[in-house]
mmJSON file of the N, C-alpha and C atoms, coordinates in Angstrom:
{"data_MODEL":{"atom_site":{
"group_PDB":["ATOM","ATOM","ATOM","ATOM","ATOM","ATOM","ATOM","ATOM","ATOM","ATOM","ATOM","ATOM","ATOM","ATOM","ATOM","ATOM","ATOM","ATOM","ATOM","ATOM","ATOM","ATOM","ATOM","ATOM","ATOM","ATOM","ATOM","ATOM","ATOM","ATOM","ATOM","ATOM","ATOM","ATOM","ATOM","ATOM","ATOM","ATOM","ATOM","ATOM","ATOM","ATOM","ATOM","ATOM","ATOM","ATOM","ATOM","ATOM","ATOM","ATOM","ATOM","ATOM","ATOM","ATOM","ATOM","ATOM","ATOM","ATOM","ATOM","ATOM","ATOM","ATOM","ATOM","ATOM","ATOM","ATOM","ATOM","ATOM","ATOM","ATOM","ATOM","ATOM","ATOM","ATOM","ATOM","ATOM","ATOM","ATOM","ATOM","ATOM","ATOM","ATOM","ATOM","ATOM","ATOM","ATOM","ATOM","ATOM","ATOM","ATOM","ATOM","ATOM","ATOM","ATOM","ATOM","ATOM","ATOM","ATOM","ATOM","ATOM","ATOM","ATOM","ATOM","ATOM","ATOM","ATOM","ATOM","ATOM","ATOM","ATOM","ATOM","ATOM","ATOM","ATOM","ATOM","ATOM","ATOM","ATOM","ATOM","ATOM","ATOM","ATOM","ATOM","ATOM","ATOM","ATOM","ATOM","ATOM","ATOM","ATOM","ATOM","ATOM","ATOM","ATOM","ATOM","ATOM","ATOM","ATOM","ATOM","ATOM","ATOM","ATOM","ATOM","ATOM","ATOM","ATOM","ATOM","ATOM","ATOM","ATOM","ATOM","ATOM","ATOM","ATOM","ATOM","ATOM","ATOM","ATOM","ATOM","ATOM","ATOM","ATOM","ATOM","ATOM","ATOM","ATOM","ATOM","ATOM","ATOM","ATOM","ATOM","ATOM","ATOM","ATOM","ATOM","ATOM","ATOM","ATOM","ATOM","ATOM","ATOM","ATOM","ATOM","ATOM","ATOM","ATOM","ATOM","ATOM","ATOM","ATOM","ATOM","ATOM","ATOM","ATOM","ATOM","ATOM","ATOM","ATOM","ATOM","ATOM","ATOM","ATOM","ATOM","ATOM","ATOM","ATOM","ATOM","ATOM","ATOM","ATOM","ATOM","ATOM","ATOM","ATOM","ATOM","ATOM","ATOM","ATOM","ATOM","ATOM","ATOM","ATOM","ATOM","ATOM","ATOM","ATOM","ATOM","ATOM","ATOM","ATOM","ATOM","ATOM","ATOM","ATOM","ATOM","ATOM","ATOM"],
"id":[1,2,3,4,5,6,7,8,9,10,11,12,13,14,15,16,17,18,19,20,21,22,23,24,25,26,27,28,29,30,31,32,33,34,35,36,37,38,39,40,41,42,43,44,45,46,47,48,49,50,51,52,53,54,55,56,57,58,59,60,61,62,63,64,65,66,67,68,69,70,71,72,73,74,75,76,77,78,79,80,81,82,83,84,85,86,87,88,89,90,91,92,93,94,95,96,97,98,99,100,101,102,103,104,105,106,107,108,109,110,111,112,113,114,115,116,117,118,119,120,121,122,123,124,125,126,127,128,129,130,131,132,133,134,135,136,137,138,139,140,141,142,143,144,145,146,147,148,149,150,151,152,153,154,155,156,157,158,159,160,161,162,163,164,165,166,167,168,169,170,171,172,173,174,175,176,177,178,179,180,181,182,183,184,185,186,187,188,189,190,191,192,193,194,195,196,197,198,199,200,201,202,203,204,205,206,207,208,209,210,211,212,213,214,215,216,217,218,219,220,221,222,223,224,225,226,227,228,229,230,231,232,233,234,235,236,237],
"type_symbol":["N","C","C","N","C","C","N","C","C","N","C","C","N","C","C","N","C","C","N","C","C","N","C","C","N","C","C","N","C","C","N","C","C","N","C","C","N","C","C","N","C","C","N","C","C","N","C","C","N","C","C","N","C","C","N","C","C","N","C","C","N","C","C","N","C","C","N","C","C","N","C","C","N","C","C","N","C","C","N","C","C","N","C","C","N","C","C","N","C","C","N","C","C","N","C","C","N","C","C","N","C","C","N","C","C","N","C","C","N","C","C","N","C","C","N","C","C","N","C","C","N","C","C","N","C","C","N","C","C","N","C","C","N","C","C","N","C","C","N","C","C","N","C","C","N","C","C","N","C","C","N","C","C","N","C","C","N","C","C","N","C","C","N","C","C","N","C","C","N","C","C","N","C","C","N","C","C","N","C","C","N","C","C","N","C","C","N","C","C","N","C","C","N","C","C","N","C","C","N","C","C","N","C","C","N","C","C","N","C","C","N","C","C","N","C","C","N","C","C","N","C","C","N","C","C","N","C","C","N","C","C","N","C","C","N","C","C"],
"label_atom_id":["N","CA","C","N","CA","C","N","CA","C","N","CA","C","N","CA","C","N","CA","C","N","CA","C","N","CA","C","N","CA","C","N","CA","C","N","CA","C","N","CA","C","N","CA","C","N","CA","C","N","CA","C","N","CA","C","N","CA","C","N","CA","C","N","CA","C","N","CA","C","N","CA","C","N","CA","C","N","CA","C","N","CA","C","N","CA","C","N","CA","C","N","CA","C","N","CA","C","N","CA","C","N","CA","C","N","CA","C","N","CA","C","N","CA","C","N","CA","C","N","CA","C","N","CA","C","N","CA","C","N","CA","C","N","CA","C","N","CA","C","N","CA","C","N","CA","C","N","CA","C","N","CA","C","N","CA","C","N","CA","C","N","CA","C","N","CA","C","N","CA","C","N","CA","C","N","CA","C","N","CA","C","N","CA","C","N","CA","C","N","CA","C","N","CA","C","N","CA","C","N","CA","C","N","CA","C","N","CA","C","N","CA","C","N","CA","C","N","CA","C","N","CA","C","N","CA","C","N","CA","C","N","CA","C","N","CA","C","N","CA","C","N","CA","C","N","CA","C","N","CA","C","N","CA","C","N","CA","C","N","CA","C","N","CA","C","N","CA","C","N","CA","C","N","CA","C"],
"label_alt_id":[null,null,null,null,null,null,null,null,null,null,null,null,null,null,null,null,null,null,null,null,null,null,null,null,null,null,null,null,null,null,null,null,null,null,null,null,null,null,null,null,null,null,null,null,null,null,null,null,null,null,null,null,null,null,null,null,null,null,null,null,null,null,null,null,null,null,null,null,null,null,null,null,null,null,null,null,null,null,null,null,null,null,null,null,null,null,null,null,null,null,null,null,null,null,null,null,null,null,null,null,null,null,null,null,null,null,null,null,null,null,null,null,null,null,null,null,null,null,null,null,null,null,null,null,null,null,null,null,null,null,null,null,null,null,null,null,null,null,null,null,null,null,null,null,null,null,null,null,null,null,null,null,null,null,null,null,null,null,null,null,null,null,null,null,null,null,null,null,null,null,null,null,null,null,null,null,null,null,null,null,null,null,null,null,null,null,null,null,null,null,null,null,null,null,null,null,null,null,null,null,null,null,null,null,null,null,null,null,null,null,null,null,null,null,null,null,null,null,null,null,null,null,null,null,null,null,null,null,null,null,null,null,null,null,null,null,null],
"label_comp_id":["UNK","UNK","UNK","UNK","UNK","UNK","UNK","UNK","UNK","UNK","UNK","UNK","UNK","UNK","UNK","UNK","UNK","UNK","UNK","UNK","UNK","UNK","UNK","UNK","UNK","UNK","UNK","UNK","UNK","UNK","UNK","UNK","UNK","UNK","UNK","UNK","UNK","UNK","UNK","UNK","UNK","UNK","UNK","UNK","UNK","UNK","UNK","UNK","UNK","UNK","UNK","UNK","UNK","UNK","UNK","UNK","UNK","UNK","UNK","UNK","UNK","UNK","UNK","UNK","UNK","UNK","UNK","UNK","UNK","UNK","UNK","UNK","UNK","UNK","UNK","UNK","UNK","UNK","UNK","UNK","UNK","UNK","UNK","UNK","UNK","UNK","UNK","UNK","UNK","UNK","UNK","UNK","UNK","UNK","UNK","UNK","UNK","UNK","UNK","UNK","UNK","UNK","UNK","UNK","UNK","UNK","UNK","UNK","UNK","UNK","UNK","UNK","UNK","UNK","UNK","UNK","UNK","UNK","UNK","UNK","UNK","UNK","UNK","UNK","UNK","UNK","UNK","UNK","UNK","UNK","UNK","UNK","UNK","UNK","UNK","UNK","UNK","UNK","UNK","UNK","UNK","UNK","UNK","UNK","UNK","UNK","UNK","UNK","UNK","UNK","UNK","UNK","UNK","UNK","UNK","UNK","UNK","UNK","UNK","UNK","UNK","UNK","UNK","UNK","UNK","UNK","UNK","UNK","UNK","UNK","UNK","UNK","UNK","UNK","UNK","UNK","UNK","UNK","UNK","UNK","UNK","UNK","UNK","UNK","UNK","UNK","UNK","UNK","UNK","UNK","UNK","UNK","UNK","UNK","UNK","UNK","UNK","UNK","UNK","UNK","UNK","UNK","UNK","UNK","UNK","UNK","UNK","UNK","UNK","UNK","UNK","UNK","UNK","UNK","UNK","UNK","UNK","UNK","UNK","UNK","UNK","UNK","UNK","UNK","UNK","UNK","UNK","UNK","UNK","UNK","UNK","UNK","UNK","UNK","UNK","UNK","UNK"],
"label_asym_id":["A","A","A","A","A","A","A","A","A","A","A","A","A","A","A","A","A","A","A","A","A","A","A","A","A","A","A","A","A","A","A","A","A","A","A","A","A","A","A","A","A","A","A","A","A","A","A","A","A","A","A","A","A","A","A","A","A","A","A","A","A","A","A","A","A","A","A","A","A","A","A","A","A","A","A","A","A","A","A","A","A","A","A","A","A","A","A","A","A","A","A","A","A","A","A","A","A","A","A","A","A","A","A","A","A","A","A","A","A","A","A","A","A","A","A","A","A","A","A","A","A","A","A","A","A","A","A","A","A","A","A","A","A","A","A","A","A","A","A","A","A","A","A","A","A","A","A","A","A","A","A","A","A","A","A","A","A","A","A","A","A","A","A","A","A","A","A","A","A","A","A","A","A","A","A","A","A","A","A","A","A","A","A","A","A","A","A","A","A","A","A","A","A","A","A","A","A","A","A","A","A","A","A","A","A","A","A","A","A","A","A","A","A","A","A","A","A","A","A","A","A","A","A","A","A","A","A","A","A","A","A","A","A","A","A","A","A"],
"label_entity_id":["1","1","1","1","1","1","1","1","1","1","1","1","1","1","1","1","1","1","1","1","1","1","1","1","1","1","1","1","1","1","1","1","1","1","1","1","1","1","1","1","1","1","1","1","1","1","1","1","1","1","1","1","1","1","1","1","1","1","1","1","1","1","1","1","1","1","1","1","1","1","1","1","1","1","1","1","1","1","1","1","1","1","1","1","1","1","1","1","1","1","1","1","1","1","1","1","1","1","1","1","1","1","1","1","1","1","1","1","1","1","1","1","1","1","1","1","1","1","1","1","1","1","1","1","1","1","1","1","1","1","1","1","1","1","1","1","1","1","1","1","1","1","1","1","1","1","1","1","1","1","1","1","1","1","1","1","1","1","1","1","1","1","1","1","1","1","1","1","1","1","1","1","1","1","1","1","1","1","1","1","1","1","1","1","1","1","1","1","1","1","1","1","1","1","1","1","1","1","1","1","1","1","1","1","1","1","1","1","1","1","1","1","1","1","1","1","1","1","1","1","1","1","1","1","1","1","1","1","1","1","1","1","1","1","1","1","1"],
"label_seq_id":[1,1,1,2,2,2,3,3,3,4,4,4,5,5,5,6,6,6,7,7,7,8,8,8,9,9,9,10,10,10,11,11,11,12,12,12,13,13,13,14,14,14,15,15,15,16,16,16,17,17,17,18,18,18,19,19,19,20,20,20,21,21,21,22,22,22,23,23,23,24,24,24,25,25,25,26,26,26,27,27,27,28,28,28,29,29,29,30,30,30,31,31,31,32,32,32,33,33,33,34,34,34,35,35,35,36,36,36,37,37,37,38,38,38,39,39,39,40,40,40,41,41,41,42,42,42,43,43,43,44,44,44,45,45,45,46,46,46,47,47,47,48,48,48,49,49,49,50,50,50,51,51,51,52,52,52,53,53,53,54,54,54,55,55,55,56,56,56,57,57,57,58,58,58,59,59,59,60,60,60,61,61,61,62,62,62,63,63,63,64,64,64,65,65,65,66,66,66,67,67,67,68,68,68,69,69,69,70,70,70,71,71,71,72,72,72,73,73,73,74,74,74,75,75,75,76,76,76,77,77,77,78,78,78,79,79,79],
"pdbx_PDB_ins_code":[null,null,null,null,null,null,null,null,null,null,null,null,null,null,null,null,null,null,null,null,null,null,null,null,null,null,null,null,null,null,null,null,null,null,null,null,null,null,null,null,null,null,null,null,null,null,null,null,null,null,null,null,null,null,null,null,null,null,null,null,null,null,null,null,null,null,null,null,null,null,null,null,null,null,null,null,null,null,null,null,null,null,null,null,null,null,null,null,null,null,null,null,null,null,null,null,null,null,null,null,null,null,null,null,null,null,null,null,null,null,null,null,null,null,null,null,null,null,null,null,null,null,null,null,null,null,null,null,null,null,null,null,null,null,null,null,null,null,null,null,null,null,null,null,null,null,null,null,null,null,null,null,null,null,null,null,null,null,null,null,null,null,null,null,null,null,null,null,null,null,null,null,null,null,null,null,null,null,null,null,null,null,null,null,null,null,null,null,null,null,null,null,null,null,null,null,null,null,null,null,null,null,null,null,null,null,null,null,null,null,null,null,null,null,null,null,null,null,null,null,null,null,null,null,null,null,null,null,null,null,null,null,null,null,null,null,null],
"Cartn_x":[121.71,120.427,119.692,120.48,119.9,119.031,119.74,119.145,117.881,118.013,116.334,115.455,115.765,114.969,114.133,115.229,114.737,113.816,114.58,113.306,112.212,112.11,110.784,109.733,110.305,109.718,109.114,110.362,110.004,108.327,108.476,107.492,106.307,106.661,105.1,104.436,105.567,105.063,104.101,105.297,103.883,103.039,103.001,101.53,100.584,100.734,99.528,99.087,100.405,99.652,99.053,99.265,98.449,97.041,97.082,95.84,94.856,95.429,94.538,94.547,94.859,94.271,93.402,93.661,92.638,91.488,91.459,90.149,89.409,90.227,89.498,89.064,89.254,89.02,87.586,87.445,86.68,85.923,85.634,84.343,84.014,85.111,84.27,84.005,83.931,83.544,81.902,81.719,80.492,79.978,79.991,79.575,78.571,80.0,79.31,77.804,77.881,76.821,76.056,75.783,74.887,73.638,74.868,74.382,73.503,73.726,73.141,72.008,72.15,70.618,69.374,70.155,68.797,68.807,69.454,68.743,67.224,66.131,64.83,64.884,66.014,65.914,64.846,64.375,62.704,61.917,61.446,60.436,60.818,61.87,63.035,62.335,62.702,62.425,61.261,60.424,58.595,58.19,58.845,57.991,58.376,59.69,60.327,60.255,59.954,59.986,58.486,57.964,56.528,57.308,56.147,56.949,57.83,58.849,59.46,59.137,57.685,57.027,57.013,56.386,56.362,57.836,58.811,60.151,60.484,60.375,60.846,60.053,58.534,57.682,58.876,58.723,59.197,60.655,61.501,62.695,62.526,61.731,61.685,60.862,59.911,59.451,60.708,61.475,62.865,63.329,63.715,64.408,64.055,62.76,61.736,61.986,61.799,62.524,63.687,64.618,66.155,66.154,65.583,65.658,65.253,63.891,63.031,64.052,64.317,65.792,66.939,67.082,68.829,68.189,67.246,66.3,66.264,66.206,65.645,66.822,67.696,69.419,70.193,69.72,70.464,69.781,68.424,67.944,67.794,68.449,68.791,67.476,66.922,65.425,66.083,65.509,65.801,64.868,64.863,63.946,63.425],
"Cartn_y":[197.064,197.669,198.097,198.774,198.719,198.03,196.618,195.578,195.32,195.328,194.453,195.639,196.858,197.897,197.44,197.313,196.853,195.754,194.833,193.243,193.506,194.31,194.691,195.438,196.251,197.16,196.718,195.095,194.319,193.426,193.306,192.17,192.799,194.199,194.898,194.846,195.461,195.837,194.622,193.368,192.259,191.596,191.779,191.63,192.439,193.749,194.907,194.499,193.83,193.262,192.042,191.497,190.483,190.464,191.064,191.77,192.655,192.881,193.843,193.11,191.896,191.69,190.219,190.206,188.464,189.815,191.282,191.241,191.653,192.051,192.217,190.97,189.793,188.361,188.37,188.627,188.575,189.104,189.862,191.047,191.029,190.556,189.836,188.39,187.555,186.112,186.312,187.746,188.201,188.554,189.502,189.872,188.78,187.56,186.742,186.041,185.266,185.048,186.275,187.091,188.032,188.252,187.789,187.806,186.953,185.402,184.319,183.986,184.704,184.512,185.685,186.957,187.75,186.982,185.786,184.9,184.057,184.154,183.981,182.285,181.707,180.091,179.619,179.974,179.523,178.949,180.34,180.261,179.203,179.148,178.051,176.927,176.506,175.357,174.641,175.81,175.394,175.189,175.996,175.563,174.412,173.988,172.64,171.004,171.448,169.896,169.877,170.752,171.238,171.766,172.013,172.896,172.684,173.107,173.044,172.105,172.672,172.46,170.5,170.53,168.798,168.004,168.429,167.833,167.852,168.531,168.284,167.75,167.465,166.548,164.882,164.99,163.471,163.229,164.653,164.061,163.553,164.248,163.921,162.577,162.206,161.033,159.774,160.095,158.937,159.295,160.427,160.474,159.454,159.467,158.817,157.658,156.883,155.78,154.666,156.096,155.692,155.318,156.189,156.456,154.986,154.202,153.419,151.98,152.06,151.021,151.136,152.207,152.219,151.845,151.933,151.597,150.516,149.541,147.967,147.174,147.811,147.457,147.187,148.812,148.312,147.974,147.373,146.464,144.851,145.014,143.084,142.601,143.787,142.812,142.99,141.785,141.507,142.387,143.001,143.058,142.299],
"Cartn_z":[-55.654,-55.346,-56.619,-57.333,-58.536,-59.364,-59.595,-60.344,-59.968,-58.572,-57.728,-58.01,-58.269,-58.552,-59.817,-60.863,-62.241,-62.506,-61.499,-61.706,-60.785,-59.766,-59.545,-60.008,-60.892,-61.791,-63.249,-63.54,-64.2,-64.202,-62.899,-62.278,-62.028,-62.153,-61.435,-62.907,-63.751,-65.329,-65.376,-66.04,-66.115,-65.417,-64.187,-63.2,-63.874,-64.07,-64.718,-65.927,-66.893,-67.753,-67.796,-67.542,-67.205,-66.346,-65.549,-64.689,-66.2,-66.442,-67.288,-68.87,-68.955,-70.166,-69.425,-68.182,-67.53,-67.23,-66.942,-66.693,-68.118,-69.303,-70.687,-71.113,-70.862,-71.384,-70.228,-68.978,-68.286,-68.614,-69.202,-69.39,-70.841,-71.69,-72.787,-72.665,-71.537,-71.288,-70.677,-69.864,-69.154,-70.564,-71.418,-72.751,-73.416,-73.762,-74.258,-73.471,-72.415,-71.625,-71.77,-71.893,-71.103,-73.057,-74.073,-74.993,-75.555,-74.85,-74.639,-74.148,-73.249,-72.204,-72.876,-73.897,-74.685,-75.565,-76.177,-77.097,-76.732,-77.921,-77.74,-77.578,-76.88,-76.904,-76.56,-75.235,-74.854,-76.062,-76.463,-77.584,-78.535,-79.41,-80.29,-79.805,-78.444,-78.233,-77.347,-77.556,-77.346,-78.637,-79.619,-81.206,-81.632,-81.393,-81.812,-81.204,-79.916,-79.158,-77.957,-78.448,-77.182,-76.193,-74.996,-73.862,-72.95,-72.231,-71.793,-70.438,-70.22,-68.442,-68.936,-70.152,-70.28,-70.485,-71.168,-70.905,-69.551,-68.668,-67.58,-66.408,-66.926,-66.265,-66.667,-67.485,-68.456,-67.91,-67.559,-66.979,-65.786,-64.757,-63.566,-63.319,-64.101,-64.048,-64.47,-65.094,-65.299,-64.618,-63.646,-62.29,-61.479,-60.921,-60.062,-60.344,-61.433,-61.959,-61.821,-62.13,-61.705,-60.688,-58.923,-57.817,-58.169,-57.857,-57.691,-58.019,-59.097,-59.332,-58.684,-58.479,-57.215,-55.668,-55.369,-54.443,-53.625,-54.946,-55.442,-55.026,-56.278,-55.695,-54.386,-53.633,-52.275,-51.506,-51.759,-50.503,-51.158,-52.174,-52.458,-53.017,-53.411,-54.383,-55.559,-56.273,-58.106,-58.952,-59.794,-60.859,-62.051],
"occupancy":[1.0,1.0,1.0,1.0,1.0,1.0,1.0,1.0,1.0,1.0,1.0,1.0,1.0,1.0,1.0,1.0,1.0,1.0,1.0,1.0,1.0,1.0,1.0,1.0,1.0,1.0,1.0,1.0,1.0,1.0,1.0,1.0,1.0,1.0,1.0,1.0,1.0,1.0,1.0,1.0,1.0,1.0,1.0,1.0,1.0,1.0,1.0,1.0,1.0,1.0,1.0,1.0,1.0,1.0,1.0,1.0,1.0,1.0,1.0,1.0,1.0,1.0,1.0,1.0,1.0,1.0,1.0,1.0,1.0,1.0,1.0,1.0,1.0,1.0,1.0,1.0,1.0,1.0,1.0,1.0,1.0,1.0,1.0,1.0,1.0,1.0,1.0,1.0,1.0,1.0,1.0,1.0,1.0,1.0,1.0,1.0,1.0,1.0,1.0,1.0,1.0,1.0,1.0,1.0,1.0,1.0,1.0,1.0,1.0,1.0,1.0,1.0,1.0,1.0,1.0,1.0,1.0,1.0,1.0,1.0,1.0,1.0,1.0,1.0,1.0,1.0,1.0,1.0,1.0,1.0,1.0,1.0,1.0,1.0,1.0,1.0,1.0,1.0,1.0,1.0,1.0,1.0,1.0,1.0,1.0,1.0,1.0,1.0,1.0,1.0,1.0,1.0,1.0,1.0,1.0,1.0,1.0,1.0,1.0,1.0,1.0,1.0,1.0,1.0,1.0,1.0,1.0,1.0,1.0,1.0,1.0,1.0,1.0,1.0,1.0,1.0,1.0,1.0,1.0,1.0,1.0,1.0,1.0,1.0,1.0,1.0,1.0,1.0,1.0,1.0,1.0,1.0,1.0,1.0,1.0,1.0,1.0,1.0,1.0,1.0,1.0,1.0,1.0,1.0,1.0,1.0,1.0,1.0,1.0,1.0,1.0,1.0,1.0,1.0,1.0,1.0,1.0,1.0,1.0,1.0,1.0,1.0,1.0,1.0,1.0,1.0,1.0,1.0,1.0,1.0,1.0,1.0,1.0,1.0,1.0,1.0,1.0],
"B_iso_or_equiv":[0.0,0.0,0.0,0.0,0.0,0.0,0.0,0.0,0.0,0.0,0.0,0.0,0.0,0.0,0.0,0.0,0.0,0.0,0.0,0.0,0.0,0.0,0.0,0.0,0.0,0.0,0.0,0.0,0.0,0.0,0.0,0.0,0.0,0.0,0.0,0.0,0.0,0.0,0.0,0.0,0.0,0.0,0.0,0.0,0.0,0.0,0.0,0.0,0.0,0.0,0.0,0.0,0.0,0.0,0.0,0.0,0.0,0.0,0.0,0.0,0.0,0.0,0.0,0.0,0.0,0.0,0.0,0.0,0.0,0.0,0.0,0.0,0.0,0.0,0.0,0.0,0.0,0.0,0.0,0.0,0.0,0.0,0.0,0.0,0.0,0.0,0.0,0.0,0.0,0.0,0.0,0.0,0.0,0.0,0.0,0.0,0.0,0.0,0.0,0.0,0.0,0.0,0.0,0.0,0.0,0.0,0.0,0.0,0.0,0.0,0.0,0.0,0.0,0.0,0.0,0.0,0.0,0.0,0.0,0.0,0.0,0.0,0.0,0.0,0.0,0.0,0.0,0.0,0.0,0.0,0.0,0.0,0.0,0.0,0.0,0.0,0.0,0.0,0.0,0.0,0.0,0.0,0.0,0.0,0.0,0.0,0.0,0.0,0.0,0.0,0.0,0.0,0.0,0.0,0.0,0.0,0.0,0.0,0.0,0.0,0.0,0.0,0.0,0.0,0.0,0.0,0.0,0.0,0.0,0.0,0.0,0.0,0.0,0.0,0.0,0.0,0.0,0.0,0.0,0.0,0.0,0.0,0.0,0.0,0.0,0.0,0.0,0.0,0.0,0.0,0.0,0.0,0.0,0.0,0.0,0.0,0.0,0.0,0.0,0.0,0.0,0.0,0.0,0.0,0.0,0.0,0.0,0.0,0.0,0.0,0.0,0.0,0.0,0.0,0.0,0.0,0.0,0.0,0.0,0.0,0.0,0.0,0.0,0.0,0.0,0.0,0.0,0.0,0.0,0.0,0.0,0.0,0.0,0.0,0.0,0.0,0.0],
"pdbx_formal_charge":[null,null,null,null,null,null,null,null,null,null,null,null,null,null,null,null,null,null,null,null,null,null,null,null,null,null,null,null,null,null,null,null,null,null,null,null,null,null,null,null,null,null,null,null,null,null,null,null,null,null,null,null,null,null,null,null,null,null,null,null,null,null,null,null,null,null,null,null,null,null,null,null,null,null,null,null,null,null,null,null,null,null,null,null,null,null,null,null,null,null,null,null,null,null,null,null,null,null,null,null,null,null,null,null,null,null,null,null,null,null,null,null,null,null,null,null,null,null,null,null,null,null,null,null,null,null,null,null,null,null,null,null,null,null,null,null,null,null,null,null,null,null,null,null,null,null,null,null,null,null,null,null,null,null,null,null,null,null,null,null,null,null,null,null,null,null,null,null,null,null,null,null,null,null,null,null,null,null,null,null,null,null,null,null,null,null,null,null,null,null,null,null,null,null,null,null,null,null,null,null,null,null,null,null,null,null,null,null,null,null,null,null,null,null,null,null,null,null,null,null,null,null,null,null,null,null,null,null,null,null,null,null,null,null,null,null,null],
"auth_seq_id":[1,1,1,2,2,2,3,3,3,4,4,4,5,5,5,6,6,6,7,7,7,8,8,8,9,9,9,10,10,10,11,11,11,12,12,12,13,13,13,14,14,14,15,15,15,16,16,16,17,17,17,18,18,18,19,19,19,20,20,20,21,21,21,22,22,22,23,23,23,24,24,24,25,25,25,26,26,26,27,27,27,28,28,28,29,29,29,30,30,30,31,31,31,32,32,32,33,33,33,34,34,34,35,35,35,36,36,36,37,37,37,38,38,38,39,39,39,40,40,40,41,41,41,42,42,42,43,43,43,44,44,44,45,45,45,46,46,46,47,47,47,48,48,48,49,49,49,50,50,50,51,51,51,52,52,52,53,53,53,54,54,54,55,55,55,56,56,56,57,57,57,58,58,58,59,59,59,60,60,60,61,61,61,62,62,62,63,63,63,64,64,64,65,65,65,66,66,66,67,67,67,68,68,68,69,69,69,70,70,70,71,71,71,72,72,72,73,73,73,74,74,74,75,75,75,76,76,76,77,77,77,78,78,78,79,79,79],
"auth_comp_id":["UNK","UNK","UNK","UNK","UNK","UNK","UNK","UNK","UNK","UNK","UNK","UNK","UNK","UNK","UNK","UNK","UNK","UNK","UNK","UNK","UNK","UNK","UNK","UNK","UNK","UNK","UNK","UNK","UNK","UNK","UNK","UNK","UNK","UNK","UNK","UNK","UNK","UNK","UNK","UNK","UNK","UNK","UNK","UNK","UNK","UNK","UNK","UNK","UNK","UNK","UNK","UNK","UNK","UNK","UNK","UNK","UNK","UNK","UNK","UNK","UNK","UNK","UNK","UNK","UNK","UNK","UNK","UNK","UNK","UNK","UNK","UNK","UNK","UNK","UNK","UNK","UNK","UNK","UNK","UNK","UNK","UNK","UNK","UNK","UNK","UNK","UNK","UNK","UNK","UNK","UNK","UNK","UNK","UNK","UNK","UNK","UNK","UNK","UNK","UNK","UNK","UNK","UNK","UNK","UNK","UNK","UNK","UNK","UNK","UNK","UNK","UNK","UNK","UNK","UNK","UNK","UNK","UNK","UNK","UNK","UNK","UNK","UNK","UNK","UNK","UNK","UNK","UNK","UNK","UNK","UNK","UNK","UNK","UNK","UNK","UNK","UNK","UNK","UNK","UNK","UNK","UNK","UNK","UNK","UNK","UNK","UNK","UNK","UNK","UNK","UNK","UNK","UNK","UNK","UNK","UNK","UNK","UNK","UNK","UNK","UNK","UNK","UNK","UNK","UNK","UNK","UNK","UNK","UNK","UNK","UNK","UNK","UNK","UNK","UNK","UNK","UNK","UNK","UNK","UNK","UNK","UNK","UNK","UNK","UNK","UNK","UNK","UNK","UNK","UNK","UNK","UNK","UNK","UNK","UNK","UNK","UNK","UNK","UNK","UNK","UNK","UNK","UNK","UNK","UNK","UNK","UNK","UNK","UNK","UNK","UNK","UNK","UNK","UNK","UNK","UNK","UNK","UNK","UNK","UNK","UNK","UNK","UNK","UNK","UNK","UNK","UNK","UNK","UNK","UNK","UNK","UNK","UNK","UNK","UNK","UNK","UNK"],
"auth_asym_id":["A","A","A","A","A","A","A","A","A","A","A","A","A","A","A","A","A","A","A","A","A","A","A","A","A","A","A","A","A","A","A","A","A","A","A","A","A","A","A","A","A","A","A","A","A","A","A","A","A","A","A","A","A","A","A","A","A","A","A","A","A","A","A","A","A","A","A","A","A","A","A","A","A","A","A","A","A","A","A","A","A","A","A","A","A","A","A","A","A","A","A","A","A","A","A","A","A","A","A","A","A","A","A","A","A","A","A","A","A","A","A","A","A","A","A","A","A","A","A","A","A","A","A","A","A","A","A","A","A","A","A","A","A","A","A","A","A","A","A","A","A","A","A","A","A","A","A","A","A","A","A","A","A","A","A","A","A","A","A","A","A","A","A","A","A","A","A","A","A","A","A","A","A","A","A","A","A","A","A","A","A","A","A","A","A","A","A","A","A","A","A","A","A","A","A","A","A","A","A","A","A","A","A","A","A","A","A","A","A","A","A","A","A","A","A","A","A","A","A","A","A","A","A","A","A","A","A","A","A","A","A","A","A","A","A","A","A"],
"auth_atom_id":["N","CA","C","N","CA","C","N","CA","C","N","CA","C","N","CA","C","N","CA","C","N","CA","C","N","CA","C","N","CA","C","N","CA","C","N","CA","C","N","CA","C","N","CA","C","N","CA","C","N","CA","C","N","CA","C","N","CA","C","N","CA","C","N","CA","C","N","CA","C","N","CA","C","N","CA","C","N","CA","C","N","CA","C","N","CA","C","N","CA","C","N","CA","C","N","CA","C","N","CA","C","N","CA","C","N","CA","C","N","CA","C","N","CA","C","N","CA","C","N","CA","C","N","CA","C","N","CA","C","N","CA","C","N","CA","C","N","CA","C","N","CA","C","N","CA","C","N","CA","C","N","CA","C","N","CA","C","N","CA","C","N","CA","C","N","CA","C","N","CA","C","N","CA","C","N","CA","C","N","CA","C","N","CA","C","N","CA","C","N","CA","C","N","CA","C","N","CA","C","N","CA","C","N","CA","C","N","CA","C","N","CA","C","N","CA","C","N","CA","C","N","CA","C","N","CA","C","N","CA","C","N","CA","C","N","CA","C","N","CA","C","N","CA","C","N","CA","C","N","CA","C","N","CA","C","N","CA","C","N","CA","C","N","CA","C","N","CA","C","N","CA","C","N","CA","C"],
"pdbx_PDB_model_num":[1,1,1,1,1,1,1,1,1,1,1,1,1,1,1,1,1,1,1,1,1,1,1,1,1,1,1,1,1,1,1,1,1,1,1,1,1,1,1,1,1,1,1,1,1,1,1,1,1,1,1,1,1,1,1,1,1,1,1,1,1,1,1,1,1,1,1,1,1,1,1,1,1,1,1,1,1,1,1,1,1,1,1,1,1,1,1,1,1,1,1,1,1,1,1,1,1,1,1,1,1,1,1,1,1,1,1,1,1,1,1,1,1,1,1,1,1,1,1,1,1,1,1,1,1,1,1,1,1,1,1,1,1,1,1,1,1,1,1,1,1,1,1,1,1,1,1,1,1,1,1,1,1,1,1,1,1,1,1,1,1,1,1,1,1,1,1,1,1,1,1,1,1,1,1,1,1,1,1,1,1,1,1,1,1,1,1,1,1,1,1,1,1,1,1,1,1,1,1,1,1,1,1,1,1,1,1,1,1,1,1,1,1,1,1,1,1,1,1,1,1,1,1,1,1,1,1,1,1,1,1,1,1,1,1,1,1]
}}}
């Protein structure tokens, strides 16, 4: 009776630790992100490549695209 005392006492010990250093990794993993998103990236990358609203006009127009060719494909027309 003893022993199982010990290895449970064992097992609780490192559950707690472990619990308590997965939620310190957790809350400096939230840290980081949270530090990320007050970065001024927006701005960065309106001065560098124009605005954002027009890259993603331009993606969605090669979306439209893609669609228009996978389209083509499964109804057996050629391009």
């Amino acid at each position: 009776m003893n022993e199982q005392i010990i290895i449970a006492l064992a097992t609780l010990t490192g559950l707690t630790i472990f619990s308590l250093t997965a939620m310190r990794c957790w809350q400096g993993w939230l840290t980081l992100k949270e530090r990320e998103l007050e970065q001024p990236v927006h701005r960065k990358f309106e001065m560098e490549n124009g605005s954002p609203e027009g890259a993603a006009r331009i993606e969605i127009a090669d979306l439209k695209e893609r669609l228009r060719k996978l389209e083509a494909i499964a109804s057996g027309v050629d391009l």
